[in-house]
VEXFI-980071 format. One record per residue (C-alpha): residue number from 1; x, y, z; residue in one letter. Coordinates in steps of 0.1 Angstrom, whole numbers. Example, Ala and Ser with C-alpha at 12.3 -4.5 7.8 and 13.67 -1.06 7.14 Angstrom:
<pts>
1/123/-45/78/a
2/137/-11/71/s
</pts>
This chain:
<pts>
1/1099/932/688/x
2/1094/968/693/x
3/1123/989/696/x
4/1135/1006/727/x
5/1150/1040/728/x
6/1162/1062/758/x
7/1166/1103/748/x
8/1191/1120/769/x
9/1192/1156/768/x
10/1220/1184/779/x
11/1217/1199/812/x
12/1222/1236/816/x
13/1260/1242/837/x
14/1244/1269/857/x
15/1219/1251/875/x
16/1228/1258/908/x
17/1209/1237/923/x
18/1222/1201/907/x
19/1261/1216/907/x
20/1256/1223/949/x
21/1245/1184/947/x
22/1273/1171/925/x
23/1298/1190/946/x
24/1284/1178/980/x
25/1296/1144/967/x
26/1332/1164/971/x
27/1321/1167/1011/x
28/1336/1133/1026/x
29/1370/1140/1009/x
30/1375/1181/1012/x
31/1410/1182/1025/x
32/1418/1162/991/x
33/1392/1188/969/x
34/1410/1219/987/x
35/1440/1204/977/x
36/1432/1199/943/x
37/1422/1238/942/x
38/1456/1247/952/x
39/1469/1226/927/x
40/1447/1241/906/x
41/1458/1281/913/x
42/1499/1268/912/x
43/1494/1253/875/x
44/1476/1291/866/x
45/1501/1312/883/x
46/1535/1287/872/x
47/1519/1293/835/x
48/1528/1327/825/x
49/1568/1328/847/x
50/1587/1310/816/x
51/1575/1339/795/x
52/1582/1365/816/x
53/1616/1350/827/x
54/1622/1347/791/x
55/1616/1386/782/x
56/1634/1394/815/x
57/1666/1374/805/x
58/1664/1387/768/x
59/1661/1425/774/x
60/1685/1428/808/x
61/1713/1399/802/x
62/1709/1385/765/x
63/1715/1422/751/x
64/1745/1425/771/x
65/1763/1394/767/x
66/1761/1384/803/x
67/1772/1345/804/x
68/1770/1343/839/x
69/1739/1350/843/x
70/1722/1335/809/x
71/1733/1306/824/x
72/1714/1310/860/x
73/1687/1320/844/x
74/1682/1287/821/x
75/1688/1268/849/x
76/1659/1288/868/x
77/1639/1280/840/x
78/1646/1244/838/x
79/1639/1242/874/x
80/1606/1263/871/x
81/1596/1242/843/x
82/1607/1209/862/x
83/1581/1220/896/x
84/1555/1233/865/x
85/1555/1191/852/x
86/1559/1175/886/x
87/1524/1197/897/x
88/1507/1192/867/x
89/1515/1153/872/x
90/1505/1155/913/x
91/1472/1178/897/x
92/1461/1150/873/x
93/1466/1119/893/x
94/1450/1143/926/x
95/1418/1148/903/x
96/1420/1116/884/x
97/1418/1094/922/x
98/1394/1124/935/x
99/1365/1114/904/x
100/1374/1076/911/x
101/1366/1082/953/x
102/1337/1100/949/x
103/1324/1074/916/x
104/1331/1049/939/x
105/1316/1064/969/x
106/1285/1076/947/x
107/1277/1042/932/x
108/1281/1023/968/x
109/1253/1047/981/x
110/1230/1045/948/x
111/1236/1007/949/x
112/1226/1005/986/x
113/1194/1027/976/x
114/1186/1001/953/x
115/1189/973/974/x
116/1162/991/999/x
117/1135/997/968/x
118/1102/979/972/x
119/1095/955/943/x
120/1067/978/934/x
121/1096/1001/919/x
122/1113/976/901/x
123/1081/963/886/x
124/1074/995/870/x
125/1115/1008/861/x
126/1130/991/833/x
127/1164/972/848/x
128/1183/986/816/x
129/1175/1021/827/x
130/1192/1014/867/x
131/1220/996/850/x
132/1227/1029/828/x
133/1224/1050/860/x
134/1248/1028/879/x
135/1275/1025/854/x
136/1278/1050/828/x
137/1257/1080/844/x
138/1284/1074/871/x
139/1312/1073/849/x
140/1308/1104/831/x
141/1305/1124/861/x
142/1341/1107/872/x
143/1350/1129/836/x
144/1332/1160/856/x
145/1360/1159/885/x
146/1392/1148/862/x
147/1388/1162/830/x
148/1360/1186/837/x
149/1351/1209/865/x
150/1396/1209/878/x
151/1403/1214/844/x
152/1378/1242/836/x
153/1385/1259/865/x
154/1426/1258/858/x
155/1421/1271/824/x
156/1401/1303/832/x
157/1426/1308/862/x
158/1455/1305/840/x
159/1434/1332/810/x
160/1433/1355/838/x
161/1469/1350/851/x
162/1483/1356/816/x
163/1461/1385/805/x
164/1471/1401/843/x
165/1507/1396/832/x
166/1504/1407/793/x
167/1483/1441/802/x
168/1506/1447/833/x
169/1536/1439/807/x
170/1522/1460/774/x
171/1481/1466/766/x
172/1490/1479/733/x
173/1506/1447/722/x
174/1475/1424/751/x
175/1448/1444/725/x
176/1467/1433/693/x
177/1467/1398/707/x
178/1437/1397/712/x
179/1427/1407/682/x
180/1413/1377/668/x
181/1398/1364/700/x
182/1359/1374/689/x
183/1364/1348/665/x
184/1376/1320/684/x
185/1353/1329/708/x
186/1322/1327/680/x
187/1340/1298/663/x
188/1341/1280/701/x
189/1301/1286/711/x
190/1290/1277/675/x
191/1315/1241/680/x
192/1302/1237/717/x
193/1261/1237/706/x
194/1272/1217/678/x
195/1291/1192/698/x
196/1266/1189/723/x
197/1238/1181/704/x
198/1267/1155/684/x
199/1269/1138/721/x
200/1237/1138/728/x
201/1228/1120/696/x
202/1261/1096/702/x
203/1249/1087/737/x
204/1213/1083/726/x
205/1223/1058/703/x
206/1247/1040/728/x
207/1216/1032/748/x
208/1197/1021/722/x
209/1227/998/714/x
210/1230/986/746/x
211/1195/981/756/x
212/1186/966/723/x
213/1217/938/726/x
214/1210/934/763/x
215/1174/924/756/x
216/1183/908/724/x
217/1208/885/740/x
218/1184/880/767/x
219/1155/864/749/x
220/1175/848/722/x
221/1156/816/723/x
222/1126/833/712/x
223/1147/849/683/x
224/1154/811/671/x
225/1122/796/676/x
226/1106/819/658/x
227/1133/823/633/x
228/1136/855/631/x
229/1172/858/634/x
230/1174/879/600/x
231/1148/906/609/x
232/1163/913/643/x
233/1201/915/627/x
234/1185/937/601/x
235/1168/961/630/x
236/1203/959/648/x
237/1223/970/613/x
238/1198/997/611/x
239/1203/1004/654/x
240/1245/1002/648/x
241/1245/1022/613/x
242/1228/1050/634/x
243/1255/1047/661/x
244/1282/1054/634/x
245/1266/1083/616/x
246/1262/1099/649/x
247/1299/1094/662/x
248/1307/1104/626/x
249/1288/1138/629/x
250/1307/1146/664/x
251/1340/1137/644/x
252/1335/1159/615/x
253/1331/1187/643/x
254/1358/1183/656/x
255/1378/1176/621/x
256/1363/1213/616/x
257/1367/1233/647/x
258/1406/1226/654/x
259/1421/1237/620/x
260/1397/1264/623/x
261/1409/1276/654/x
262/1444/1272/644/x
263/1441/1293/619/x
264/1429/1316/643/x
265/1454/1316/668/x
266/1480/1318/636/x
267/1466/1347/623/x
268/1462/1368/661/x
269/1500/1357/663/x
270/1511/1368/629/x
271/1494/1401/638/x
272/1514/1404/668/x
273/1547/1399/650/x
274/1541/1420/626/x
275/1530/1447/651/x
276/1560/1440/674/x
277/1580/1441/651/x
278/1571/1474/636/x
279/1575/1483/676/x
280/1610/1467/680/x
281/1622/1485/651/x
282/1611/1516/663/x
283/1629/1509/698/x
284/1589/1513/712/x
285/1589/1476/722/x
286/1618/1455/739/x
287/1627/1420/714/x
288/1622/1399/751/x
289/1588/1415/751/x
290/1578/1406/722/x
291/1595/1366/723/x
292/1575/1372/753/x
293/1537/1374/743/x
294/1540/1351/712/x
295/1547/1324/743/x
296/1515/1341/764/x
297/1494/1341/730/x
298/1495/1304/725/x
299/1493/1300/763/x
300/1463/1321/761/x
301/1443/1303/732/x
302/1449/1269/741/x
303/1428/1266/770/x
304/1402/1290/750/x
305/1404/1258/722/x
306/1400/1231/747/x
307/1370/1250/768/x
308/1345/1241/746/x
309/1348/1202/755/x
310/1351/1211/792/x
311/1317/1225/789/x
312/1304/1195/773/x
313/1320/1174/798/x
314/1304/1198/832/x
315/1271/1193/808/x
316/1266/1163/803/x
317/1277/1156/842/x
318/1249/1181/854/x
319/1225/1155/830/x
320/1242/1126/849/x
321/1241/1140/890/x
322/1203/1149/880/x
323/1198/1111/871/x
324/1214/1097/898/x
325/1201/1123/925/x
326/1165/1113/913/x
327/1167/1081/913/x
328/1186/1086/949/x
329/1160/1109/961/x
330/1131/1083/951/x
331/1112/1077/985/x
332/1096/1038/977/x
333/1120/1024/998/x
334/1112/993/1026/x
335/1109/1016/1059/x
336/1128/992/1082/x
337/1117/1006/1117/x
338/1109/975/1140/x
339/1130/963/1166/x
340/1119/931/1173/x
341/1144/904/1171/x
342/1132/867/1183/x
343/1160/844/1179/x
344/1133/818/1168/x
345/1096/820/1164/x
346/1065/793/1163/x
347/1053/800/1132/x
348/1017/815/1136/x
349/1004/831/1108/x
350/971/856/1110/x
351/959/875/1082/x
352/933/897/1092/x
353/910/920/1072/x
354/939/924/1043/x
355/930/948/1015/x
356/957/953/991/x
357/964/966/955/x
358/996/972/937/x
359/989/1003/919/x
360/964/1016/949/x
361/933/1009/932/x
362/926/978/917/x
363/925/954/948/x
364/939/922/942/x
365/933/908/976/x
366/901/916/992/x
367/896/918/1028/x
368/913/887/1035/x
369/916/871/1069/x
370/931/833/1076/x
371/948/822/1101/x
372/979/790/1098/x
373/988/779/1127/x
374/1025/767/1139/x
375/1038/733/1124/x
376/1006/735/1097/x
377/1008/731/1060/x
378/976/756/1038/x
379/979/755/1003/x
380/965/783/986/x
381/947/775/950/x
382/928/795/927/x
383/929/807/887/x
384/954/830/875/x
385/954/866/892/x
386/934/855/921/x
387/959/868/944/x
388/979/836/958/x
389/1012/850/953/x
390/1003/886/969/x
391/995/867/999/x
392/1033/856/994/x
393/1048/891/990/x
394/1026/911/1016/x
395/1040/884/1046/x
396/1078/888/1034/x
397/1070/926/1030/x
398/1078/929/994/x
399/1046/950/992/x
400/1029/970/1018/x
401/990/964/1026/x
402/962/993/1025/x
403/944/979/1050/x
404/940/952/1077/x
405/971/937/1096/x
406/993/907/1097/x
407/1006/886/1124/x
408/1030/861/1130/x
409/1033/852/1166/x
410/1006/877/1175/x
411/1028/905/1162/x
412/1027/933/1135/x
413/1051/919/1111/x
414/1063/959/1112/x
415/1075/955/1147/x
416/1100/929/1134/x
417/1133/941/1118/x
418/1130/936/1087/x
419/1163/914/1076/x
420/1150/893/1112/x
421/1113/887/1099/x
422/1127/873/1063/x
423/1155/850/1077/x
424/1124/833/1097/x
425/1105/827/1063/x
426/1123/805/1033/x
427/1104/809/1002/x
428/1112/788/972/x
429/1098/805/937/x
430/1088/785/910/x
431/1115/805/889/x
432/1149/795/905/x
433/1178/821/898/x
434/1207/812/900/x
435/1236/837/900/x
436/1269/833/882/x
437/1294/819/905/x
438/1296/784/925/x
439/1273/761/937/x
440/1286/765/973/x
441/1279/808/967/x
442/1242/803/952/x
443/1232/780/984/x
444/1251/805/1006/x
445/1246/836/991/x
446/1275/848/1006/x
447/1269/836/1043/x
448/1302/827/1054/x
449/1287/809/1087/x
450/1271/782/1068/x
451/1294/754/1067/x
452/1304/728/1036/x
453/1294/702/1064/x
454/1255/720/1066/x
455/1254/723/1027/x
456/1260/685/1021/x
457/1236/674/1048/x
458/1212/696/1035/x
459/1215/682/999/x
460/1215/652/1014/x
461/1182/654/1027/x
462/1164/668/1003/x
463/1185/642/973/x
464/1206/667/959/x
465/1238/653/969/x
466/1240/628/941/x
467/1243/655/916/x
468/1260/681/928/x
469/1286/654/932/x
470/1286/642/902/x
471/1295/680/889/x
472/1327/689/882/x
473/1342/705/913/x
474/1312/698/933/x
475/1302/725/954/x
476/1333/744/932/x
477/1310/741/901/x
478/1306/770/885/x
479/1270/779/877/x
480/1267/799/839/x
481/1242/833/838/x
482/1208/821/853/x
483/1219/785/860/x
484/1215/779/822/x
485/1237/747/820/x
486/1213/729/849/x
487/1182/716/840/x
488/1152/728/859/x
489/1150/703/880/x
490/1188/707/892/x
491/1178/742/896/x
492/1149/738/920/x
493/1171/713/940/x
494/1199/737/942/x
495/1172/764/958/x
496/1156/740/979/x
497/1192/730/994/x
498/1194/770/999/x
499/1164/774/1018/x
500/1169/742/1037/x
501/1203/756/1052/x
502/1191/789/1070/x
503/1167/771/1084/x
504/1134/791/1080/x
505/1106/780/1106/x
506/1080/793/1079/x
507/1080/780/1047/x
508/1068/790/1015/x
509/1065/775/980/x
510/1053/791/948/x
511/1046/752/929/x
512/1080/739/927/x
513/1070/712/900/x
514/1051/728/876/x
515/1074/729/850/x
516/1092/693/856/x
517/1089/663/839/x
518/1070/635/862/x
519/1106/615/873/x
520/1117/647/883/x
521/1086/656/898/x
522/1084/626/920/x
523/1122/637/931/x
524/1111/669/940/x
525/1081/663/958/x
526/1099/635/981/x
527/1123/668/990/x
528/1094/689/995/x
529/1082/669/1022/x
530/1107/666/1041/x
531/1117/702/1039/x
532/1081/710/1052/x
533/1085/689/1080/x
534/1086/698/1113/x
535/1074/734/1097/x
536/1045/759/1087/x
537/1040/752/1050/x
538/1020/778/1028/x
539/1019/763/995/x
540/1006/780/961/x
541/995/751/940/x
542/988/746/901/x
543/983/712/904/x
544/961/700/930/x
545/977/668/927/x
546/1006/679/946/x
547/982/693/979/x
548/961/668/987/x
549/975/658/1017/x
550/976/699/1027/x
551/959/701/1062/x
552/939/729/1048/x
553/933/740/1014/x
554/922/779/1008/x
555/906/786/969/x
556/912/822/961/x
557/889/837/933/x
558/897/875/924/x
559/916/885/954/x
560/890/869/979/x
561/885/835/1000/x
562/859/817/986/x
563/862/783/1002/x
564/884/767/1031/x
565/890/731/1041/x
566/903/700/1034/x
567/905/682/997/x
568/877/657/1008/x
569/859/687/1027/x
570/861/709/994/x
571/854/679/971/x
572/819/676/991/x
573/810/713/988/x
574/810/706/949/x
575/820/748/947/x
576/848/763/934/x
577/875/738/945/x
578/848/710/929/x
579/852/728/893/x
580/891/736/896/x
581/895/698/903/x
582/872/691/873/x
583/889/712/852/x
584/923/691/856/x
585/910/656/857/x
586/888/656/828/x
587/897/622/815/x
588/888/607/849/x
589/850/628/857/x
</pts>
């Protein structure tokens, strides 16, 4: 099995054009972003009082012996520093519930996107790769409004604030502090390329993780049957031994960087001291002003420390909006602008002069027309890529046509809403799925006017009653990942139970027992019947045993009609029906 990867690459902060996108995610919840900037400028302007209250106490009261007011002005402090924790706790949980609205708010609109998509987009976009953009692209950009863009944005408020304060204080002793800043500043860009190629190689091999276990997991009967279960868990070992040297590489940075820049800050502050000191001696500098700016330089070079993840963070969530606004922006979505809504129709059917490809130039129906009539049952019938099950997807409006036009009731199907024209067709696939959840929710599907009472007689009439009631819970029964703990024939009941309860008056079946043993055949064609009765019936058939009775039959040969009748009429023409019947019933011709 060949393996997957996904590359993901930084973005650059400064493009202007993805930020103004990420931050119009902000719009439905200003008043709560404008907070959060206020927030923001308290936390950088509360940062440098202690300090300064500190020198100011020290030189005018300390000096003096002036218990009276020492002890107002620790109180002060203690209240200053009291407001200073209860807005930096309001700031976090404000940002913190700001990135888990607007995540929330983002993946509701990409999921709705999704749900619009025309197959034709999911045919040709891995499912891994929308999974990735619903969950973790969405994620990290929750990281962009908590721990990122806020927290950015209060650390370079609160640099200026305390460089404002230190020049205004003393910019002989703001230059010495400063001293050593070029090389923090060098020793930050060098960690933040480092780091963000580190990420980039850590969230590269998170994908492949995850896509290779997803698929893995997926099509683990093939693993087994094949017995390959040692080469695939040597291709994972090799897959998860990248995904530790890379989180290894981004922890050695870090191990690196942070005693490096404490040294840094150590050394800028034992320069201070030994400068202030030099000045306190030599009654040039006040003992609070110096207490003073060893407070303001580790105020100053934390932030400076911490930028260089920020960065990251505000990178790799200019990666993740550009992702997600793509994938929003993509265009191949159902247009949904009928507004025709029949409460019931009849059931006519015209196809007329249909052309239609799925990549816009191989045609794989060809000019098409037929007509099925209300309460009639056409089956269609042909080799393999002839076009049967386009025929399916172009009436439900999975797919659009090139050419031509389709009818039912003598009107466009594009002049019906779209949710109206699909609740008049029930299509059963030859591939049930089942979703995880109950019996009762997979004949549903969530439809809280459909009644236990309708589900039963349903099941009833088409014989799945007997074992859904034989399950434990009945209609409680929870249904594993794809229906995997029903056999296929359980399955096919369970969807035929499902179409049977909204009631379609057009129905369509892609071969329901193709892949059924012949008892359960038997079961499932007595429940066809009567679910086609009283109906229009288009049936794709693999076996032509199970269409005989079909009031017409329609043989399909690489995308176009070739014959149309009944079986005896087709049998006589001894064409193309003639040879497919052949083909099946060797042992008998």
């Amino acid at each position: 099995m060949k393996k997957k990867t996904e590359e993901i690459k930084s973005g650059q902060i400064f493009d202007l054009q993805v930020l103004k996108r990420l931050l119009k995610f902000a719009t439905p919840h200003k008043r709560t972003f404008y907070w959060l900037v206020f927030l923001t400028i308290s936390l950088a302007l509360l940062g440098p009082t202690r300090p300064f209250l500190i020198q100011y106490t020290v030189d005018n009261f300390m000096e003096y012996g002036d218990q009276q007011a020492l002890l107002y002005m620790t109180l002060l402090m203690v209240a200053l520093l009291a407001l200073q924790a209860f807005v930096q706790y309001v700031h976090t949980y404000v940002a913190g519930w700001l990135g888990q609205t607007i995540i929330k708010d983002i993946r509701t609109q990409l999921y709705r996107h999704l749900l619009g998509l025309r197959l034709k987009f999911y045919d040709k976009t891995p499912i891994g790769k929308l999974v990735t953009r619903n969950i973790s692209d969405i994620d990290t950009l929750s990281n962009v409004f908590s721990n990122g863009l806020a927290a950015m944005i209060a650390d370079i408020l609160q640099l200026i604030a305390i460089l404002a304060v230190m020049f205004y204080t003393d910019w002989r002793l703001t230059l010495v502090s400063l001293s050593m800043l070029p090389f923090l500043l060098l020793t930050t860009y060098i960690f933040k390329e480092k780091i963000k190629v580190a990420f980039n190689d850590v969230r590269n091999a998170v994908a492949n993780l995850n896509t290779f276990v997803q698929e893995h997991i997926t099509g683990m009967n093939i693993v087994q049957i094949f017995a390959s279960e040692k080469v695939e868990f040597d291709k994972f070992n090799e897959i998860n031994r990248e995904h530790r040297r890379a989180n290894l590489k981004s922890v050695l940075y870090y191990s690196v960087y942070f005693p490096v820049a404490e040294i840094i800050s150590a050394a800028g502050t034992g320069l201070l001291v030994w400068y202030g000191a030099r000045g306190v001696l030599a009654e040039d500098v006040t003992l609070g002003t110096l207490i003073a700016f060893i407070m303001y330089i580790g105020l100053f070079f934390r932030p400076i420390r911490l930028i260089a993840d920020r960065f990251n963070t505000l990178q790799m969530g200019i990666v993740s909006t550009d992702r997600i606004t793509k994938l929003i922006d993509n265009k191949e979505h159902i247009p949904d602008n009928g507004d025709y809504k029949p409460d019931r129709i009849k059931g006519n059917v015209s196809f007329q002069k249909v052309w239609f490809a799925y990549n816009d130039a191989d045609y794989v129906l060809k000019d098409i027309s037929l007509e099925v009539t209300q309460g009639e049952t056409v089956a269609l019938v042909g080799a393999t890529g002839a076009g049967k099950s386009s025929i399916i997807n172009l009436l439900n409006r999975f797919y659009e046509i090139n050419q031509g036009s389709i009818t039912v009731d003598g009107t466009d199907i594009h002049t019906y809403e779209l949710d109206n024209l699909r609740s008049h067709i029930g299509v059963v696939l030859q591939d049930v799925f089942l979703f995880s959840g109950s019996i009762r929710d997979n004949i549903t599907l969530g439809n809280t006017a459909i009644t236990d009472t309708q589900i039963w007689e349903a099941a009833n009439l088409v014989g799945a009653k007997k074992f859904i009631k034989k399950l434990k819970g009945g209609l409680d029964y929870k249904v594993m990942e794809r229906g995997s703990t029903l056999s296929v024939g359980q399955r096919q009941l369970i969807s035929f139970v499902r179409t049977m309860v909204y009631d379609p008056t057009i129905l369509v079946l892609d071969e329901a027992t193709s892949s059924v043993d012949t008892e359960t055949e038997e079961m499932i064609q007595e429940a066809i019947e009567k679910l086609m009765k009283g109906r229009t019936s288009i049936v794709i058939a693999h076996r032509l045993s199970t269409i005989q009775k079909a009031d017409r039959i329609i043989v399909l040969d690489k995308g176009e009609i070739k014959e149309m009748g009944s079986h005896e009429e087709l049998l006589q023409n001894d064409g193309f029906y003639t040879n497919l019947h052949k083909m099946q019933y060797k042992e008998i011709v």
